[in-house]
Structure formats: C-alpha cells, structure tokens
N, C-alpha and C positions, 0 to 999 in steps of 0.2 A: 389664427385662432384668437377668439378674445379675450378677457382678464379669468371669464368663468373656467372655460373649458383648459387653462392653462394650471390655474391655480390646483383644479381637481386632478392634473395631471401630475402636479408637483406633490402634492401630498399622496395620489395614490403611489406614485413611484417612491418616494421617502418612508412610507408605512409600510409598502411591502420589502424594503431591505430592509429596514430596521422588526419587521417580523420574523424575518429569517432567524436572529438573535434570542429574541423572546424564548421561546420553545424550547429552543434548543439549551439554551440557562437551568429553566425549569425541570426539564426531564432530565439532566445530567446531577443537579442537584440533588432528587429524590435516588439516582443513582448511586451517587457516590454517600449518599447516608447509609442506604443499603447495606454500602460494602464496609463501611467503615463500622457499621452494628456488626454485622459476621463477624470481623476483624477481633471488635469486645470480649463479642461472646465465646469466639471461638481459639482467639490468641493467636491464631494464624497469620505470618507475619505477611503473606503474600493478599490478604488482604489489606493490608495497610498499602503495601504498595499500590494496589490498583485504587485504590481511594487517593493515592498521592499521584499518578499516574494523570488518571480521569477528571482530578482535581486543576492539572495546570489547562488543559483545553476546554474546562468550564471556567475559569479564572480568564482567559484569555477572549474565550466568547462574551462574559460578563463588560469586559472590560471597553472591547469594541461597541457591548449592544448599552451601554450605555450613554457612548457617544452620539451614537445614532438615533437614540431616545430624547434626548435634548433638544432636537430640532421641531420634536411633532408638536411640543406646547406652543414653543416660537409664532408657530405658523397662525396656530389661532388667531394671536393679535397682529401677524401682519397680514396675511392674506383674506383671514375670515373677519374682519373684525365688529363687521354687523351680527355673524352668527354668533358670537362671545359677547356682546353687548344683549341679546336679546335672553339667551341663555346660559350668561356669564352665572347667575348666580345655584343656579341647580348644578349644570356641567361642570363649574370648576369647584365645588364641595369634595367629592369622590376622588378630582385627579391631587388637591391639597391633602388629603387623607393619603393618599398611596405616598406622595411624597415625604413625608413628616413623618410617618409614620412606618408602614413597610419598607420602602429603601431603606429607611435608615436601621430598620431592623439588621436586614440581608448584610448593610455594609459593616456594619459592629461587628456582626456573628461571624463575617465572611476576615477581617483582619483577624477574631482570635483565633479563628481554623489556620488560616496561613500561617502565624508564627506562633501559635499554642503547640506543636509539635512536642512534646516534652519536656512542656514548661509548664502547663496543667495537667490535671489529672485526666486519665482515656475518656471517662464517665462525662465529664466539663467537656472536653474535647468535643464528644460526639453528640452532645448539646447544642454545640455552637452548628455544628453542618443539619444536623433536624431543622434547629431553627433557622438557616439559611432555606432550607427550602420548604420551610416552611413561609416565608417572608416573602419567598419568590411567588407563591401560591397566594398570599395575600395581595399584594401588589397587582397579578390580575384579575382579584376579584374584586378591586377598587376601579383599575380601567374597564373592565368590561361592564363595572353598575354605568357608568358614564357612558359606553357604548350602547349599554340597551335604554338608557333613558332615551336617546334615539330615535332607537327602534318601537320602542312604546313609552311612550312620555308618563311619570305617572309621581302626583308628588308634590304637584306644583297648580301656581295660583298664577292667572295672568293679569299684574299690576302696574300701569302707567306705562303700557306696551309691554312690557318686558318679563317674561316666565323666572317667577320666585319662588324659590322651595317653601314648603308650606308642610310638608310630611317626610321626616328623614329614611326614618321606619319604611314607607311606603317603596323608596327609593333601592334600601338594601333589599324589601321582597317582592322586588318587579318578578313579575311572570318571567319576563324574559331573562331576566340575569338569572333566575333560578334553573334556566335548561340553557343557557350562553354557558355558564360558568362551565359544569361540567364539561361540556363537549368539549370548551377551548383546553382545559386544563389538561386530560385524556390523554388529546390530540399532542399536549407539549412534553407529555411522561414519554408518547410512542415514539418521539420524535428524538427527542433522549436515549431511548433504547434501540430506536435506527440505525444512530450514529455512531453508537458503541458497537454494534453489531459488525456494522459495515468496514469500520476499522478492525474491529476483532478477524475478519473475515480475511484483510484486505495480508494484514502478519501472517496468518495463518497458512493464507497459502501462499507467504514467501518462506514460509517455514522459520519464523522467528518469533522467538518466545511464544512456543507454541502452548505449553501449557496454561500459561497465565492469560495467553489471549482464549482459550478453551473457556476457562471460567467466567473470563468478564461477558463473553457470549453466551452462554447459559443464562448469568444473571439478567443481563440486558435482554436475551430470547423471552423471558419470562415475563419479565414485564410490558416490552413492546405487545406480547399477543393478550396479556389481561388489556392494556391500554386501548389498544387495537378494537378490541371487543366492544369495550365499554365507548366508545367513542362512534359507534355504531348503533348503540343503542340509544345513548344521547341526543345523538343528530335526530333518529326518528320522534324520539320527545317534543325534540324544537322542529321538528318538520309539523306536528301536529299543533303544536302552539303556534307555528307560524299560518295555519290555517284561518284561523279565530282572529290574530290580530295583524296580521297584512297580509289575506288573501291575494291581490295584485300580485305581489312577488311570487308567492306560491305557483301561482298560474302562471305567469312567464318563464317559473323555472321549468313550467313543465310544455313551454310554449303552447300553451292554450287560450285561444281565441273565442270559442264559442264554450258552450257546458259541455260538461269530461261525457256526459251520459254515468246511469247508476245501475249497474257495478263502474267505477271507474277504472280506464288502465292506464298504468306507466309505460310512458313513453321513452323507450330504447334509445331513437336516435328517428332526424327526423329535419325535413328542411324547411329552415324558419326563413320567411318572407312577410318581413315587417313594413313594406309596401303595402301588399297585396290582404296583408293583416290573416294570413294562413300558415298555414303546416303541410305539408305533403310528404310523403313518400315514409311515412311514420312506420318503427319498429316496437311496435308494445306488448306488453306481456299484461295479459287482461287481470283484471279484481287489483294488481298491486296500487294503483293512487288512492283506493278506497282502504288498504288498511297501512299505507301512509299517513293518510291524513286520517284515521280514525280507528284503525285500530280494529276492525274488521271488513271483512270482503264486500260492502256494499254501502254505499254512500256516493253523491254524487260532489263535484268539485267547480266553484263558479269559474267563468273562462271570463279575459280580460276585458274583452267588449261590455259585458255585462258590468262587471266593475267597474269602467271605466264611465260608463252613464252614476254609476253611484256614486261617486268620487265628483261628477261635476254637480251632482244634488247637492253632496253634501258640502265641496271645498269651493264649488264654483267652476268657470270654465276654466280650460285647461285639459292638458296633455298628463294624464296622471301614468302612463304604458310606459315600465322601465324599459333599456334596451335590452331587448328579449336575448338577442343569438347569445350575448357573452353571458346572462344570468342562464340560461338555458345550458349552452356549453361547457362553462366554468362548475357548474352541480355535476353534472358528468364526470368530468374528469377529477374531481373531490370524490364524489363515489367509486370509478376505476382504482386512484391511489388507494382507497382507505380497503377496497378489497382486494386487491395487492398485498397490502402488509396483512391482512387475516392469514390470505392464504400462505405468503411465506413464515409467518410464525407459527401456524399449524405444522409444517412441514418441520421446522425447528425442534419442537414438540416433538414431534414424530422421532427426529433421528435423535433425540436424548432420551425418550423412553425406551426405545431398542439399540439405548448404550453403542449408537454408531455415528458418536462425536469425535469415537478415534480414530474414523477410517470417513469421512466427512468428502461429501461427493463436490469435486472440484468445480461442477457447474453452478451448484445451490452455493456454494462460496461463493463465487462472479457473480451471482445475479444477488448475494447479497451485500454485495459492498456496492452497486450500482442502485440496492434499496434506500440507500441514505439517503440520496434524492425525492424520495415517494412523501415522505412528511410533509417537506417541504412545499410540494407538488400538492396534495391538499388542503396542506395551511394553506396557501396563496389560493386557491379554487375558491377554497369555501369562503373566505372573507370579500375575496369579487363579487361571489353572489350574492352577499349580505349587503355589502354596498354598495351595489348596482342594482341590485333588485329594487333598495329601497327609492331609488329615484323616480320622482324628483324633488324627493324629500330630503332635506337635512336632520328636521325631527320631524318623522313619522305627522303627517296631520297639522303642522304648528309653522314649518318654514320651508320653503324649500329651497334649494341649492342657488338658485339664481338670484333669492333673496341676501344672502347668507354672507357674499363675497366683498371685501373691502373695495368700500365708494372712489379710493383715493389712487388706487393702485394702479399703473397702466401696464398693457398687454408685456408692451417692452422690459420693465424689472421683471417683471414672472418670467419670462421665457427667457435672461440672464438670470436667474438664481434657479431654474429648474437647470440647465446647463452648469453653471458651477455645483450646484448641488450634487449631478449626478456625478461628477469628474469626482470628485474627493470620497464621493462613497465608492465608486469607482477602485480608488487606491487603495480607502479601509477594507474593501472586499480581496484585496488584494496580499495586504498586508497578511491579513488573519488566515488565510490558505497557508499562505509563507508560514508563519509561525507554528499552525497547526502541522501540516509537513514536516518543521525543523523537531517538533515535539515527537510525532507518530515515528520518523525516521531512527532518532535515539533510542526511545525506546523505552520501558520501566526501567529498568538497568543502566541509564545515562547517568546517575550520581554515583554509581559504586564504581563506573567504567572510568569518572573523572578521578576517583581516590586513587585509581588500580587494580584495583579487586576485577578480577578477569575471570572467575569462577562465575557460573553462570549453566545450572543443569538445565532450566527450560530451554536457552539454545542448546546444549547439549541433545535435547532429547528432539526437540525442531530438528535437527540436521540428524538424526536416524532417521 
C-alpha cells in the first residue's frame, strides 16, 4: 500500500480508539453531576457515593483518553503535512481554543472534584463537576467547528495558496457544526448512560449492591432514552443539511446511482456493486428518503452518476464517488445501534413506571449489559460515514486526500508506526478494562471494606 492509503489507515485506526474515550468522559461527566446535585439537594448520602463510585471509571477513562488524544495532533504534522500547511491557519485556530482553553478548564475543575472532598463547601464542590462537564462539552464543540470546517469550508480567504481565516464568527456558526454538534454531544450523554446502565445491570444480577446499582440505573435509564431520542432527531437534521451541502455522500449513503425517483424511498438493504455502478436485490420502504432529506413524503434525491458529471464541471476531472459499500453499510448499522438503544430504554421506562425494578426480568439485564457496546457500535458507524463519504476530499471542495499527505514520508515509516501505534493502544485498551474490572469488582463499598466497616444493607438486601 502506498504512503496515502497507509497514513489514512493509521489515523482512521488512532481516531477510532481514541473515540471510544471521548463519549464516554462526556456522558459520565453530565452523570455524575447529576448525582452529585441529588446528593445537594437531597443530603442523601448514597448519592455521594455513586458520584464517588462513577467518578473513579470516568477519571480513569479521562485519563487513558487523553493519552490517546495526544497522538491525532501529532499526526497532522507528520503524516499530513501538506494538508496543515494549506489549512494550517483556519484548522488549527478551534483545535488551539479547545486546548488553552477547555482542557484546561476540565483539568482545574476536575483536580478540585478529586481532592475538594470536604475541604470546600458541597455548593464549590458541585461547581467544580458542572463545570467539568461542562468543559468536556466545550472541548467538542471546539473539535467538531474544525471537523465541520471540513465538511463545509466556510470562513476563509484563499491567500498565496494557502486557506486563511478571514471570519471567526462564520467558523463558530457553520451549518454544519450547528447540527455536528448536537448529534455528537447526544450520542456522548447515551453513551454515558450505556455504560452505567450495563454495569448497573451487570451487579445486579450478581445480586450485589443491589439497591445502589437500582438507582444509578434509573438515573442512567433516564437519561440514555432522552439522549437516545434526541440524537435521532439530530441526525435527521444533519441528514437534511447533508442534502444541500455534500449530496455525493448522501447518495452513496443511500447507494444510489441514478435519481431516487419522487416520492423517494429508503433503502433497507441492498447489493452495492461499485463496478458495475448498480444496486440490486434493494429492500425499501417507499416516501422515507423524501422525508429524510426534506422533511416531507415527496421530493426527489440526485443519484451519484448525476453528481459525479457535476463535480467534474465544477472541480475538474476526476473520481469524485466515495466508496459506496462502507458509507452505505457503516449508516446502517449507526441507524440499527441508535434503534437499539430507543428500544431498550423504552422498555427501561416501561418497567420503572410499573414499579418492576424490583423483580427486573433477568433477560432485559443480559441484553442490557451487552448494550454497552451499542454506543460504541454507532459512534464508530457514524463517523466512518462522515469520513468516508466525504472522499475524496480532505476539505469538502478545497483538497483532497491524495493532495493532503506528507511529500517526505515513505510507505515504510507509516506501516512501522501504524504497527507500533497499534500494539501500545493495544495495551492501553488493555489496561483500562483491568482497571475498570479492578473498580466495578470492589465495588462502591471498597473504602469502608478497606477501614473494616463490614456493615453493608444493600448487599444485605442483594442476597435476599
């Protein structure tokens, strides 16, 4: 493989570990503020604990994901370094902001959470974890302005070769960060209330500390299915802005090759042959791509052929056709997960309204500590399709991928440093299971068990 197809190998593999992290910081964050307000207001000391609890496996996720975070700037100037020279000065504005500014928010607020324990006041206390996740929420809305400039370029002046910002303004109210944002952010709350869930899930029905994991599953249930929702509604947003400004992608997502016809339908499932530039054996449900993209049952959607004549008007000759099967299959299976988690927090919902959390059906447990995975499983969908669809662009219109890749670099170091790269995250993934295990297996009750304190009614009441 040559230096291109190596380098995009190595970042898309180091972006997607190091996403696993992200999400799951954020939704644990807004979590454990949650509980630690209840805690406030309510004095209940079992609150405190599950904010101290949920606090050490977001501290320790934190901790890992910012290791992992370190490497994607790296990469810019070693493997991209044409694409940071051309868009060095827009692209690295947003990612300087998040760093100077957000991190260092998250990590001030996040030191006086850890040892502010009764050394400030509850009121300071539960200031510093708002504004931790709140910083966490900052911080992706400074990468994702950088991701959508991208995705639609907009902001900037092209001067002496090279794309200069020119509108800061313009940059924070791209179209697209304004429907990016939400959906990523949603997506990182559900993913949050996944993982608390699926752990709560996992005690439960070992029958340990059953009350307290009862609770943090309520709270986590509750917010995974508002998250859930709303990240559904999102996506349809950016599905219909993605209409207006990279049709291409739209239409491969929906492997479409000629026009949808109007009413359009969505396409179920369906075998993409990027030879032969067809579809066959299509599973669709008619009118749905017409109020996808617009918002009512009729509307018609351009297919790629068509585009791709306009694309060489406009950019010149050239293969402008992502590769269809994976943006095609990767939207699927983001839409499968993210209806996954509606339905299991529906059902969630279900048995806390009819107050049958106490008698909790042992299958809807297993299939909910096996849900942990489902976030995951559409975070990584949906950002394949984002960045596979948009190819062969690096910015939308401005460069594209084959431009982008450092002049100096041969195939040989990329495919040694995708190799080492992957062995060490390899470990760190390795590590943070270990620890999170070492954590989940003790248990909330591991500091009173280290004093002696051997009184303990929720396993009491777990082993009736």
């Amino acid at each position: 493989m040559d230096t291109v197809m190596l380098s995009r190998i190595q970042f898309a593999s180091t972006t997607i570990f190091h996403y696993f992290f992200v999400p799951v910081s954020i939704g644990l964050a807004l979590l454990i503020a949650i509980m630690e307000t209840m805690y406030v207001r309510k004095g209940n000391e079992e609150y405190k604990r599950m904010a101290q609890f949920w606090g050490k496996l977001f501290l320790i996720n934190f901790a890992v994901g910012v290791v992992t975070g370190i490497l994607q700037e790296f990469q810019f100037g070693m493997n991209w370094s044409d694409y940071s020279r051309f868009v060095g000065d827009v692209f690295g504005a947003p990612l300087a902001v998040e760093a100077l500014a957000a991190f260092f928010l998250e990590s001030t607020f996040i030191g006086i959470w850890i040892f502010g324990w009764d050394k400030v006041s509850k009121r300071v206390h539960l200031l510093s974890i708002w504004l931790v996740a709140f910083g966490t929420m900052l911080s992706a809305f400074w990468i994702l302005a950088a991701n959508s400039f991208m995705q639609h370029p907009v902001g900037f002046a092209i001067n002496n070769g090279r794309a200069e910002m020119n509108d800061f303004f313009a940059l924070i109210t791209n179209g697209q960060l304004l429907v990016e944002f939400p959906h990523t952010v949603l997506a990182a709350y559900a993913t949050g209330a996944f993982l608390v869930t699926g752990i709560s899930a996992y005690k439960i029905l070992k029958k340990q500390d059953v009350s307290f994991f009862k609770k943090s599953f309520q709270i986590a249930a509750i917010v995974g299915i508002i998250s859930s929702i709303g990240v559904a509604v999102a996506g349809h947003a950016q599905a219909q802005y993605l209409v207006e400004t990279q049709p291409m992608k739209m239409a491969a997502s929906e492997g479409l090759w000629g026009k949808s016809g109007d009413p359009a339908p969505w396409t179920v499932w369906a075998n993409i042959d990027p030879e032969k530039q067809e579809s066959t054996g299509e599973f669709q449900i008619p009118y749905m791509l017409s109020f996808l993209s617009y918002s009512k049952f009729s509307g018609e959607v351009k297919g790629m052929l068509e585009l791709q004549a306009e694309y060489e008007q406009t950019y010149g000759p050239g293969d402008y056709i992502p590769p269809v099967r994976t943006t095609f299959w990767s939207f699927r299976i983001m839409v499968l997960a993210g209806t996954l988690m509606i339905v299991m927090g529906m059902y969630a919902m279900y048995l806390m309204w009819r107050k049958k959390m106490d008698r909790p059906n042992t299958w809807f447990m297993r299939f909910m500590l096996w849900g942990i995975l489902l976030p995951p499983i559409a975070n990584t969908a949906g950002w394949v399709m984002t960045e596979f669809g948009r190819q062969p662009w690096t910015v939308f219109g401005l460069m594209t991928t084959e431009d982008s890749v450092s002049p100096n670099i041969t195939s040989g170091q990329v495919l040694f440093s995708v190799i080492s790269f992957t062995a060490i995250y390899a470990i760190l993934g390795l590590v943070l299971i270990g620890l999170f295990m070492k954590v989940i297996k003790k248990g909330p009750y591991a500091m009173d068990n280290d004093h002696g304190d051997s009184h303990d009614p929720y396993n009491e009441e777990g082993a009736q």
